[in-house]
N, C-alpha and C positions, 0 to 999 in steps of 0.2 A: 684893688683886688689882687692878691699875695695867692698864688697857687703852688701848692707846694708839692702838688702831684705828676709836674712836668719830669719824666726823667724818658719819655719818648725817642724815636727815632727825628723826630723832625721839631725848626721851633712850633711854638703852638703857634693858629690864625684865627684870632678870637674877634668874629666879626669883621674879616677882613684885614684886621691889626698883624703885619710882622714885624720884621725889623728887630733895631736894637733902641732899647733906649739910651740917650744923649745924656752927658755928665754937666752941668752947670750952676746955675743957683750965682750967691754974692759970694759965695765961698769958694766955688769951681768946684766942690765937690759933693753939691747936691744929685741924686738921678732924678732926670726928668722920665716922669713915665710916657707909659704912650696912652691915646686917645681914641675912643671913638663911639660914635650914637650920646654924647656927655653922660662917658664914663673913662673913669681912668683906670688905667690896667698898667699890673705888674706883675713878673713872671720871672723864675729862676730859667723857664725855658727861653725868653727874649735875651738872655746873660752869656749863653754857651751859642756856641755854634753847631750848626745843623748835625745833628748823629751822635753830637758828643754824651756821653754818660753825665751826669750829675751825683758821683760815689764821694759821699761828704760822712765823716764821724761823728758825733755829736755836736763839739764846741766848732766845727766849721757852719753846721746850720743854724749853731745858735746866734755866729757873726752873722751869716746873711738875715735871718729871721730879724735881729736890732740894728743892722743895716735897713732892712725894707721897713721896718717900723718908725726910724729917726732920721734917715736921711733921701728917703724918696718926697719929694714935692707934691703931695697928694692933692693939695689946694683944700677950697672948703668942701667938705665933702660930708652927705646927709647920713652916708652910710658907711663901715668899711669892713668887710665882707672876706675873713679870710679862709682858705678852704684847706685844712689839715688833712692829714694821710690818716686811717683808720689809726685806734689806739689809745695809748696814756704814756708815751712816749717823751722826751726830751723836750722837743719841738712845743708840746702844747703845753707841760709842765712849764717851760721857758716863758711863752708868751701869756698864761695868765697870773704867773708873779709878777713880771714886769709891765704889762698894759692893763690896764682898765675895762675889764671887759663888761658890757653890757648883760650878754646873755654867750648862748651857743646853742646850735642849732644841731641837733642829733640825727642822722643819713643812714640811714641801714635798710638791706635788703632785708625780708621781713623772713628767712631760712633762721632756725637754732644758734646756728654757727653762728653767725653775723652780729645777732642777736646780743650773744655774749662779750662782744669787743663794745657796742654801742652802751650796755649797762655799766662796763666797765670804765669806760669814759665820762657815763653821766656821772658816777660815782666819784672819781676822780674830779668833776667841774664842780661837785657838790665841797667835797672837800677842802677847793679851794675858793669857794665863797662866790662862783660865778655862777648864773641863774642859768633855767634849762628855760629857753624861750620854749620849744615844741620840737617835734619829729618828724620826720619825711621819711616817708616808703618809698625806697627805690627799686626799679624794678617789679615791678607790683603784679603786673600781669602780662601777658602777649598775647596780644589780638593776631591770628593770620589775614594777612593780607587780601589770600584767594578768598579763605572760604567765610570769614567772623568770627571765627570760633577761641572763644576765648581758652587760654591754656594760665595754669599758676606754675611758673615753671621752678620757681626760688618758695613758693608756697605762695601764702593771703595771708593780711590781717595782722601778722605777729608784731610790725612796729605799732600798730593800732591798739593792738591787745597791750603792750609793753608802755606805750605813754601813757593807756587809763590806770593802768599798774602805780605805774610813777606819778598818778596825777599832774602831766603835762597836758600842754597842749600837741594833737595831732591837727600836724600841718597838711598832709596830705600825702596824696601817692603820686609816683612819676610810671610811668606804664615802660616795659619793655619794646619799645616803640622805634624802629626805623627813621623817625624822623627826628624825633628824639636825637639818636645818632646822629645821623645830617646833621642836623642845627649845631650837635656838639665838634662834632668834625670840623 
């Protein structure tokens, strides 16, 4: 798991995971990622030290991006799941010239705005020959806590509306949810 949206005040603690990962391998300069629930996890936030910025130009994240792709010890692994920053940016053009991508998985809060970086992207995965697996609505709704009352704070429906468009599959919705936060927290 490669998260490339760490540029936070603190490392990330994903599932109780801190720390740094350890450099090893037969070569001594493999990184061993770190572990845990068997999942292995990798993060440009476990790289820096706590507060520090991650302010990288292109060809600096293009090294770490085919760093994290050739020289982390992922082992065998069923899945590998990486989560890009909104866009059609460097980063994703990079990574699906040079790996093999299965699919991609399109994230967008279901507002206009949002809307148009997610088409822009699918558009750009198209063009380079990678398939659109389906769509998640993020943020999708907000339930209050006190009273039930559901609220569409970002709107309803536009990723829903936008994958039947695309003839994807819609994956589903993530609700604007407190716990949601926690868990990600």
């Amino acid at each position: 798991l490669l998260d490339a949206d760490i540029y936070g005040p603190s490392q990330p603690k994903i599932m109780g995971i801190s720390g740094k990962p350890q450099i090893g391998g037969l070569d001594g300069k493999t990184i061993l990622p770190l572990r845990s629930y068997d999942i292995t996890i990798m993060s440009m936030g476990f790289l820096v030290d706590p507060g520090e910025a991650v302010v990288w130009r292109g060809p600096m994240l293009m090294g770490a991006l085919q760093q994290f792709m050739g020289q982390v010890e992922w082992g065998k692994l069923d899945i590998l799941l990486v989560d890009l920053p909104p866009g059609t940016g460097d980063v994703q053009l990079t990574l699906a010239q040079k790996c093999q991508l299965d699919g991609a998985i399109i994230v967008s809060t279901p507002q206009d705005i949002a809307l148009l970086d997610a088409k822009k992207a699918m558009q750009m995965f198209y063009k380079l020959n990678v398939p659109i697996i389906g769509m998640v609505e993020n943020m999708s709704t907000y339930t209050c806590t006190r009273c039930g009352h559901k609220e569409d704070i970002f709107g309803t429906g536009g990723v829903q509306a936008e994958a039947r468009k695309a003839h994807v599959d819609f994956l589903g919705e993530i609700p604007l949810d407190v716990k949601v936060r926690q868990a990600s927290d």
